[in-house]
C-alpha positions in Angstrom: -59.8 -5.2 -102.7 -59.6 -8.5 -104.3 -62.1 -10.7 -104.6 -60.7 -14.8 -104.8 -64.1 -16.0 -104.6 -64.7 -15.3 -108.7 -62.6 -18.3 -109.9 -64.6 -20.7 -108.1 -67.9 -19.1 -109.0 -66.9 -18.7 -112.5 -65.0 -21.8 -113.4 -66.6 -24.1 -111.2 -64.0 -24.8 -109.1 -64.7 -27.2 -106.3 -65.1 -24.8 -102.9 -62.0 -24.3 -100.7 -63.5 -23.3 -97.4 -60.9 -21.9 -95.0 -61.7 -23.4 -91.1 -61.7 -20.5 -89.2 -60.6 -20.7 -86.0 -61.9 -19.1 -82.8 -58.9 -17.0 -82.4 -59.2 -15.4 -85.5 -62.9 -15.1 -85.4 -62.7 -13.6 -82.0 -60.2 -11.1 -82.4 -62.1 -9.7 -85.3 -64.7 -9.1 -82.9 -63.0 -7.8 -79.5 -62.0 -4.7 -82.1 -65.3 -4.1 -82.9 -66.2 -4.0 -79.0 -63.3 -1.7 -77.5 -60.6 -1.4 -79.8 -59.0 -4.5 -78.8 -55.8 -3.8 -80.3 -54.1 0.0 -80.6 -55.1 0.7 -84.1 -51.4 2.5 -84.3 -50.0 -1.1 -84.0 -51.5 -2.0 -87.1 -49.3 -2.0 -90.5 -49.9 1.6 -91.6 -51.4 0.7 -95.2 -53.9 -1.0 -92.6 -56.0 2.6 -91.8 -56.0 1.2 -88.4 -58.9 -1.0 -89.5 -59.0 -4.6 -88.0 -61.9 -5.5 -90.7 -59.0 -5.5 -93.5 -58.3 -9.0 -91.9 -61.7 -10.2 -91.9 -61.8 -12.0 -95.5 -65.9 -12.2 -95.2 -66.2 -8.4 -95.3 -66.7 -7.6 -98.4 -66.0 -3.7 -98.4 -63.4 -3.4 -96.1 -60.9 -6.7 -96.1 -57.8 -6.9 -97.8 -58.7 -9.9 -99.8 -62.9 -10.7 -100.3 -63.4 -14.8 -99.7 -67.1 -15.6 -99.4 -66.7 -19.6 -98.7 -65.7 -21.0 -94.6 -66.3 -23.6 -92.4 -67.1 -23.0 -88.9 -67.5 -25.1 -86.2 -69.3 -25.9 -83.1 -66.6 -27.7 -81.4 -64.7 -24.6 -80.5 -67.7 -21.8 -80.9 -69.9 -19.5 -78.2 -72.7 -22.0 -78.0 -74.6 -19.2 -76.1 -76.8 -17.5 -78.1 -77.2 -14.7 -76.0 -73.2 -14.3 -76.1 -72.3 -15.4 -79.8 -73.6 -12.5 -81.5 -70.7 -10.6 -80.2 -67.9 -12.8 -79.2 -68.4 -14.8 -82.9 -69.2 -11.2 -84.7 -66.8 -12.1 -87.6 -69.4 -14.9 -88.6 -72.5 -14.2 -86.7 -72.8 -10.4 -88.1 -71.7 -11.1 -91.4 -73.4 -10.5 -94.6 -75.4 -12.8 -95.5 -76.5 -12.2 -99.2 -72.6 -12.3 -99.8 -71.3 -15.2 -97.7 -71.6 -18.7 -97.0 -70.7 -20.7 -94.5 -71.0 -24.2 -93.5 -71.0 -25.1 -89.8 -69.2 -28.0 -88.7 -71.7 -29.6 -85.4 -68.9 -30.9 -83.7 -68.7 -34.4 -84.6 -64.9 -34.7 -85.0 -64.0 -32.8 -81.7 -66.5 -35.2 -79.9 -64.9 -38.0 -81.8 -61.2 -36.6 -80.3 -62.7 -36.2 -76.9 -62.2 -32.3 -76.9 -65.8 -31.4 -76.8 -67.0 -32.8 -73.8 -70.2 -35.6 -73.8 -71.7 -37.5 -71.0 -72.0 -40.7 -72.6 -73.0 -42.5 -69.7 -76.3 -40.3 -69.7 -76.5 -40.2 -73.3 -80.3 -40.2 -74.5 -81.4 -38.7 -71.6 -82.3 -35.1 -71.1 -78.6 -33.9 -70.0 -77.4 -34.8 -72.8 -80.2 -33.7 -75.1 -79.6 -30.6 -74.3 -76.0 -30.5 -75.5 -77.4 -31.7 -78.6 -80.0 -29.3 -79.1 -78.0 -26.2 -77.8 -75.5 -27.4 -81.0 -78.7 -27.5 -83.7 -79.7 -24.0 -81.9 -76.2 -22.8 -82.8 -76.6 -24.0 -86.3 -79.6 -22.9 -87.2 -78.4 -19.6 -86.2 -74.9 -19.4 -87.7 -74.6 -21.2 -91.2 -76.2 -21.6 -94.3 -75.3 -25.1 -94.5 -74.7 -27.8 -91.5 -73.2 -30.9 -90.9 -75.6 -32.8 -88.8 -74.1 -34.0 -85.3 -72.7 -36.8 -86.7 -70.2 -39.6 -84.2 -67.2 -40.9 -86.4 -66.8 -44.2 -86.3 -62.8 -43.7 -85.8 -64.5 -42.6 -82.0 -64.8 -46.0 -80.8 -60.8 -47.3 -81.8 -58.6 -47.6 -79.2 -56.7 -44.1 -78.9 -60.1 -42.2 -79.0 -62.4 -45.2 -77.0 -60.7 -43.8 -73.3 -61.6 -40.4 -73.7 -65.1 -41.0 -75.7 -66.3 -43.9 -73.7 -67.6 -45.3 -77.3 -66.9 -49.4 -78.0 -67.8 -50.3 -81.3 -68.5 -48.9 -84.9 -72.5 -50.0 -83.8 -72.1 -47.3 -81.2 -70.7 -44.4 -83.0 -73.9 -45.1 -85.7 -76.5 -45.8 -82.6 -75.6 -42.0 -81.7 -75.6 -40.4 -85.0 -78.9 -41.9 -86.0 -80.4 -40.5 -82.3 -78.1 -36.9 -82.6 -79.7 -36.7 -86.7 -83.9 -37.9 -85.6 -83.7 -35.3 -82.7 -82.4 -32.9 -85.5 -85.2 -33.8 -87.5 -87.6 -33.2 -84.8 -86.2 -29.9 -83.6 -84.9 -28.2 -86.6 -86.5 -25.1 -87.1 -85.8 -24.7 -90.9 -82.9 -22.0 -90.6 -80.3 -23.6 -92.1 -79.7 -26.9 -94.1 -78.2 -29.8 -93.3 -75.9 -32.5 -95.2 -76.2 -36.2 -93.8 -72.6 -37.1 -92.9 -71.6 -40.6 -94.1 -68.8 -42.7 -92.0 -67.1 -46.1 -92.3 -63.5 -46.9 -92.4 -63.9 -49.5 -94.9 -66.5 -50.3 -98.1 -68.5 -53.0 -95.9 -69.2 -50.6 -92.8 -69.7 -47.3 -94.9 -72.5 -49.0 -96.6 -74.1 -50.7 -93.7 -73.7 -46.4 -92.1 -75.0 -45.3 -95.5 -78.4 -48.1 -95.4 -78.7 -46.8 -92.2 -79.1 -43.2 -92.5 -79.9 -42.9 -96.0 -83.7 -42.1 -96.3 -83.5 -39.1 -93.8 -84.7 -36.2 -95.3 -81.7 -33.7 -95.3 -80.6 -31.2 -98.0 -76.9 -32.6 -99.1 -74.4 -34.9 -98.5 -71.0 -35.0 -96.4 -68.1 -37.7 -96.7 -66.7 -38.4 -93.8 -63.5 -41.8 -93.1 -63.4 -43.6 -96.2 -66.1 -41.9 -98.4 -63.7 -39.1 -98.4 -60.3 -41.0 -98.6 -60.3 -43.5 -100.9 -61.2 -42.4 -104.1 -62.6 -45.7 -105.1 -64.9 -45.5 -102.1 -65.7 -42.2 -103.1 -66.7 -42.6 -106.4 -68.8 -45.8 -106.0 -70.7 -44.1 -102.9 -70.9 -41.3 -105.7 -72.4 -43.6 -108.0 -74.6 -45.4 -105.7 -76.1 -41.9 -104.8 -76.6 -40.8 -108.6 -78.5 -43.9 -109.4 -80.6 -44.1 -106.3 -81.8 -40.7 -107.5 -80.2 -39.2 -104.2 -78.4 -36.4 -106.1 -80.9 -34.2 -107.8 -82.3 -32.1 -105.5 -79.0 -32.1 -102.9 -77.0 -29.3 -103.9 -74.2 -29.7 -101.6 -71.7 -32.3 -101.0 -68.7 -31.7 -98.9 -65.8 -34.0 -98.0 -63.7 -34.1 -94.6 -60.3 -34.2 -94.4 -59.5 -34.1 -98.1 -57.1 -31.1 -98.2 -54.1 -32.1 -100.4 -54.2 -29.9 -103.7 -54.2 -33.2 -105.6 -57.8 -33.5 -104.3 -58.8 -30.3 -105.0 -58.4 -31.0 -108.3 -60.2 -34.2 -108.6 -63.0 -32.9 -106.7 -63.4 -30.0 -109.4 -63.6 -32.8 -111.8 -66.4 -34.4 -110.5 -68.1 -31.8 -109.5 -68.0 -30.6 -113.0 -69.7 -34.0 -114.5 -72.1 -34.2 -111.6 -73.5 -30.6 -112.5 -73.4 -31.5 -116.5 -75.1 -34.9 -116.1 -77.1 -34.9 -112.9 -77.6 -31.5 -111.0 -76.7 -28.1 -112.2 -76.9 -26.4 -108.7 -74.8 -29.2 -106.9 -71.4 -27.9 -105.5 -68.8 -29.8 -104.1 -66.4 -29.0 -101.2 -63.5 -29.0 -98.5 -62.2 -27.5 -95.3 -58.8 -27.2 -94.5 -57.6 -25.9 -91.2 -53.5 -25.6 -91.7 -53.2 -21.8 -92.3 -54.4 -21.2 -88.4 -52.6 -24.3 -86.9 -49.5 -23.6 -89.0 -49.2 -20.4 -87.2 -49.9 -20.8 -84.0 -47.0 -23.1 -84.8 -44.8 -20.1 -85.8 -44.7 -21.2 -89.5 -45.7 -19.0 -92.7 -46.6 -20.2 -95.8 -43.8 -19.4 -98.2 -44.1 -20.0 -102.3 -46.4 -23.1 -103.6 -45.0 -26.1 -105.2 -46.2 -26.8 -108.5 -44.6 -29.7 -110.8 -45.2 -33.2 -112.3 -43.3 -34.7 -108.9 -45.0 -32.9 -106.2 -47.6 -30.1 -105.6 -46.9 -28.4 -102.0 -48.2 -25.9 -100.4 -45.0 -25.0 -99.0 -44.2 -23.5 -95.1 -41.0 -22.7 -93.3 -40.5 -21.0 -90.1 -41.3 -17.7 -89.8 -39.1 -14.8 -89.0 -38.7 -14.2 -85.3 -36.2 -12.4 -84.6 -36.1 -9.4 -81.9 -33.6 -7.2 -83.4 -35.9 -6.9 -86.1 -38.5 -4.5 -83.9 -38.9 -1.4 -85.7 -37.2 -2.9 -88.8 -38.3 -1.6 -92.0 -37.6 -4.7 -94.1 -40.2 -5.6 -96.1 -42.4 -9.0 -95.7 -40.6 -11.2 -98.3 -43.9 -13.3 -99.2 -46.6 -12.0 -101.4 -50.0 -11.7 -100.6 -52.9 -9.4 -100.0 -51.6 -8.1 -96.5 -48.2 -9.5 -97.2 -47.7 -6.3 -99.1 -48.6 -4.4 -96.3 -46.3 -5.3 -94.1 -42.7 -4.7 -92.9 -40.5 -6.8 -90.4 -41.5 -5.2 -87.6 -45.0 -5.7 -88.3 -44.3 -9.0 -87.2 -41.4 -9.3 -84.6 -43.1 -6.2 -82.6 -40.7 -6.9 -79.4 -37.6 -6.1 -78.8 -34.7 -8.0 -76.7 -36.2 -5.9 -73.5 -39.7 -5.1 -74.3 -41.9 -6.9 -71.7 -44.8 -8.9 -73.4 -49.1 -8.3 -72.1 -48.5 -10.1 -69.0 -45.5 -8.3 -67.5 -42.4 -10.4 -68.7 -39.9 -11.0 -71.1 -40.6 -13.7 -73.0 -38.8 -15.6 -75.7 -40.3 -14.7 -78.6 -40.6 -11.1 -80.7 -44.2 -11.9 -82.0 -47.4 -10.9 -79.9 -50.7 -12.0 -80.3 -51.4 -10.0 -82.9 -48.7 -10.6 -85.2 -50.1 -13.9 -85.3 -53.2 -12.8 -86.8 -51.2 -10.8 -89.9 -49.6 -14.6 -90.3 -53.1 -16.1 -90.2 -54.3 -13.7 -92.9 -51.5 -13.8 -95.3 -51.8 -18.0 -94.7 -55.2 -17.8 -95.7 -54.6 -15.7 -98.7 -51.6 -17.9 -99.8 -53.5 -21.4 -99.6 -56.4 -19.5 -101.5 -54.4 -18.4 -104.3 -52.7 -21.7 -104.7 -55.9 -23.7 -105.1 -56.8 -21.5 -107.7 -53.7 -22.1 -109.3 -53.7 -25.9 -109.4 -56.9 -26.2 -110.7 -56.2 -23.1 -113.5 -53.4 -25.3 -114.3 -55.4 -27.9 -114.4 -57.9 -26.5 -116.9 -54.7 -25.7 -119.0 -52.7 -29.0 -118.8 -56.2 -30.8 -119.5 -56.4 -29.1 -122.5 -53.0 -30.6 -124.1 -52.8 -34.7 -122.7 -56.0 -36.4 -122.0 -53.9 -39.6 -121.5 -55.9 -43.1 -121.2 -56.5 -44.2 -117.7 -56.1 -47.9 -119.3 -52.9 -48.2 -119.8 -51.8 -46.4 -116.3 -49.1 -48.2 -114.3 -47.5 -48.0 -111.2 -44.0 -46.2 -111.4 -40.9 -46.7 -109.4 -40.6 -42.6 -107.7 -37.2 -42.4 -110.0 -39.2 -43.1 -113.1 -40.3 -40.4 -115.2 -40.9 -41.8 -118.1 -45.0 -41.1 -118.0 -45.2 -37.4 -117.0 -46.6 -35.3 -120.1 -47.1 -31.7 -118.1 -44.3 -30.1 -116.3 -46.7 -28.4 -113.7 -48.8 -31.2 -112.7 -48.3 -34.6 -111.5 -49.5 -37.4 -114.2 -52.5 -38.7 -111.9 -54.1 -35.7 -112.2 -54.1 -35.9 -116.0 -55.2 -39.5 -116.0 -58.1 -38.7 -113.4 -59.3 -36.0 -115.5 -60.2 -38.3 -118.2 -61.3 -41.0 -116.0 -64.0 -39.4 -114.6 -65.7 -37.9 -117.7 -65.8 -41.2 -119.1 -67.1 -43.1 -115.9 -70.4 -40.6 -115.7 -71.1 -41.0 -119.0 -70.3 -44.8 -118.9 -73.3 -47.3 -118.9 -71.5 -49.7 -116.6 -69.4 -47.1 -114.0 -69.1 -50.2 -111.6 -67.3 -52.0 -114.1 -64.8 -49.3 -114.8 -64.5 -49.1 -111.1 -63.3 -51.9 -110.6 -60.8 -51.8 -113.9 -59.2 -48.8 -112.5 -59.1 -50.0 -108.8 -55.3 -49.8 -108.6 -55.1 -46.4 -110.7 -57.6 -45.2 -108.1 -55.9 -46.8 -105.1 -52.7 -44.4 -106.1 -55.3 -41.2 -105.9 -56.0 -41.8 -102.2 -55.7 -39.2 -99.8 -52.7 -40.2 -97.9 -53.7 -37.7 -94.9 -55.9 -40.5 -93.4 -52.4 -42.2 -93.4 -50.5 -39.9 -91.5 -49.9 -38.9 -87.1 -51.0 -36.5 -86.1 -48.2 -33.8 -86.1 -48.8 -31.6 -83.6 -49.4 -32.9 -80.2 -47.4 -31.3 -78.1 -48.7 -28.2 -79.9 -47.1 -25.1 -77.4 -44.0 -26.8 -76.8 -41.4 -24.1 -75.3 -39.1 -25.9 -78.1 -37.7 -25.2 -81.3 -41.1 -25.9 -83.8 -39.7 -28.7 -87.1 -40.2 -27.5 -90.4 -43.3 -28.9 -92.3 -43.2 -28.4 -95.4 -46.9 -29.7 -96.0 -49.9 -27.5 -95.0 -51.8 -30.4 -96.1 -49.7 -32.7 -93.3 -51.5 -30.6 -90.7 -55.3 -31.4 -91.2 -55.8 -34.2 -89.4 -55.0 -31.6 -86.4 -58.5 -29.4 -86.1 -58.5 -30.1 -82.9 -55.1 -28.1 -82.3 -57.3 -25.3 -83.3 -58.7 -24.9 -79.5 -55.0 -24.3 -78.1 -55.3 -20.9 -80.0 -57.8 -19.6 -77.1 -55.4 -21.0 -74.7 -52.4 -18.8 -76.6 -54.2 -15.7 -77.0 -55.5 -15.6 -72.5 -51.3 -16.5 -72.2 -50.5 -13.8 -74.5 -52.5 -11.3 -72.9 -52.8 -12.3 -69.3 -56.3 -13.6 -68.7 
């Protein structure tokens, strides 16, 4: 069993935490209740064990990851109920896990989890509130409080949230985080979520909310976009003294592998010069949602013009039922598995619900794609930032004299595996914690750090019509997908189709 934990406890990697969704979660537990699935339609080097997909078993998985993110938005918010139907997370280990629960805040921002806004602050909807920090407290080590994004109120979201202005998006998330404060019972902790889609309204959010007494930090919009933002937010906190005893900071949406990087980086100076138990990290959902889009994640890009996490559509192919070719992608249950592990019908096998349907994959071949995504986009975090630590070593160029290139011009990479920002930000970043006037350097490398922005917060979504009957486009991005969680709910609606509930 391999554990892909050790390189982030060891070298102080910035935490990757897989956002694992429902459908994964819950098949993991059906097999525990009734043998869900045959155990002889597992891949024989398998043992007919559904726990060799479920990463947070240490024992018995394929591949050991300690680190997720789950969330509210799409969970059993019963208590009596989520003990079973969320076993994968709810009957972990504990002492050898850790997840961070997501409250919910970006599926009420999309309109998918459902909130009476015109009784909001009354007891109808306190309840919804208080059945989430329930669910919290009973689920993750560390929480998100129910923050409302301010991108809630703009005009694709405002229809379906009922939410006008960046003033009402803040009015809830200080009510949602003082009837947290009141209620919590002490069974998890909880990072205050900061918001704001530009400098001026992230700070009037971050004055706001500030003081309350909560155990880390979470950048949400801008603080986790723009790495200018980011860093003077960053700043801000260090000097107000709001860092030492916060020993968790996590940042939405920030997914590309570029980011993983920086946030390594800073994480690194942040433990040498300010906290020693603070850790730094991200969620990324694309391995689930790339899936359920029929793509598999092929071989990782890694060069000084692009790093890619790199997907294609996956075989699916009926003739292939029975097929003894092997899986042509490595990884921990990629090794496992032949061809007709995957495309398990053939041209007249009739699917779970009595018909023959279109494609040779059913529902549980998409949980052998899941896994091997998960493993892949694990493994190539890894590998950035190892390559990182090695490039880092050789050119430590000056972030001064960084310039803008045309995309033809080459003349300023120095490593061959890594993109020249990377090298640049490396540097950068020592030198602005130790630096007795950060702001100034801020604002001298403004237009260096304007190039490091996440360009996800940039991007359409990608997957709207997300079970179109169509042919599914190649993205070649998981990255591309991220701004798509909410996609993550049509992988319920998939597995009752698949088998007929």
């Amino acid at each position: 069993m391999e554990d892909l934990s050790k390189p982030f406890d060891e070298q102080g990697y910035a935490y990757f935490l897989p956002a694992i969704s429902t459908f994964y979660n819950n098949y993991i537990a059906r097999q525990r209740v009734d043998d869900y699935v045959d155990p002889s339609r597992f891949p024989a080097l398998m043992n007919g064990s559904m726990e060799s997909l479920n990463f947070l078993n240490p024992t018995e998985s394929k591949f050991y990851y300690k680190y997720g993110l789950y969330s509210a938005g799409h969970a059993q918010l019963d208590m009596k109920k989520t003990y079973v139907d969320d076993a994968m997370i709810q009957q972990r280990d504990r002492s050898k896990t850790m997840i961070l629960g997501d409250s919910g805040g970006f599926q009420i921002g999309k309109g998918v989890l459902k909130f009476d806004w015109k009784k909001f602050k009354t007891p109808t909807t306190d309840k919804v509130v208080l059945n989430i920090l329930d669910w919290l407290e009973e689920t993750a080590d560390w929480s998100m409080i129910l923050d409302v994004p301010a991108w809630a109120a703009n005009p694709l979201n405002s229809p379906r949230t009922g939410l006008k202005s960046f003033d009402d998006c803040l009015d809830a998330t200080i009510y949602n985080n003082k009837l947290f404060m009141k209620n919590r019972k002490g069974k998890t902790k909880f990072l205050n979520v900061l918001q704001g889609d530009n400098w001026e309204k992230a700070t009037i959010w971050y004055d706001a909310v500030k003081d309350m007494p909560f155990e880390g930090w979470a950048m949400g919009s801008k603080n986790a976009s723009d790495m200018y933002v980011a860093l003077k937010r960053i700043i801000i906190l260090r000097d107000e003294g709001r860092l030492e005893d916060k020993n968790w900071m996590h940042f939405l949406g920030s997914a590309q592998m570029h980011w993983s990087v920086y946030l390594t980086a800073i994480q690194r100076e942040l433990r040498k010069s300010v906290n020693p138990n603070l850790s730094i990290s991200f969620d990324c959902a694309s391995p689930f949602i790339a899936t359920a889009n029929g793509l598999v994640y092929t071989d990782p890009v890694f060069s000084n013009k692009k790093l890619s996490i790199v997907m294609e559509k996956a075989p699916d192919n009926k003739m292939l039922k029975n097929s003894k070719i092997p899986f042509p992608w490595d990884s921990a249950i990629g090794r496992d598995m032949v061809m007709g592990d995957v495309c398990y019908y053939g041209p007249t096998d009739v699917n779970k619900i009595g018909k023959i349907g279109k494609t040779s994959w059913d529902s549980f071949a998409y949980m052998l794609i899941m896994s091997h995504n998960v493993y892949t986009h694990i493994k190539a975090i890894t590998k950035v930032n190892q390559l990182a630590d090695i490039e880092c070593q050789a050119y430590q160029p000056d972030w001064r004299y960084w310039r803008k290139l045309k995309e033809s011009d080459r003349s300023d990479d120095y490593s061959a595996w890594l993109p020249r920002n990377i090298l640049y930000f490396n540097r950068f970043v020592k030198e602005l914690f130790a630096s007795e006037k950060p702001m100034d350097m801020l604002e001298q490398a403004k237009p260096f750090l304007d190039n490091c922005a996440n360009s996800l917060w940039r991007k359409s979504n990608q997957f709207d019509k997300f079970f179109d009957t169509g042919e599914s486009s190649v993205i070649n991005d998981a990255e591309d997908l991220e701004h798509n969680q909410d996609a993550i709910a049509k992988l319920d609606e998939l597995e009752k189709t698949m088998s007929g509930k």
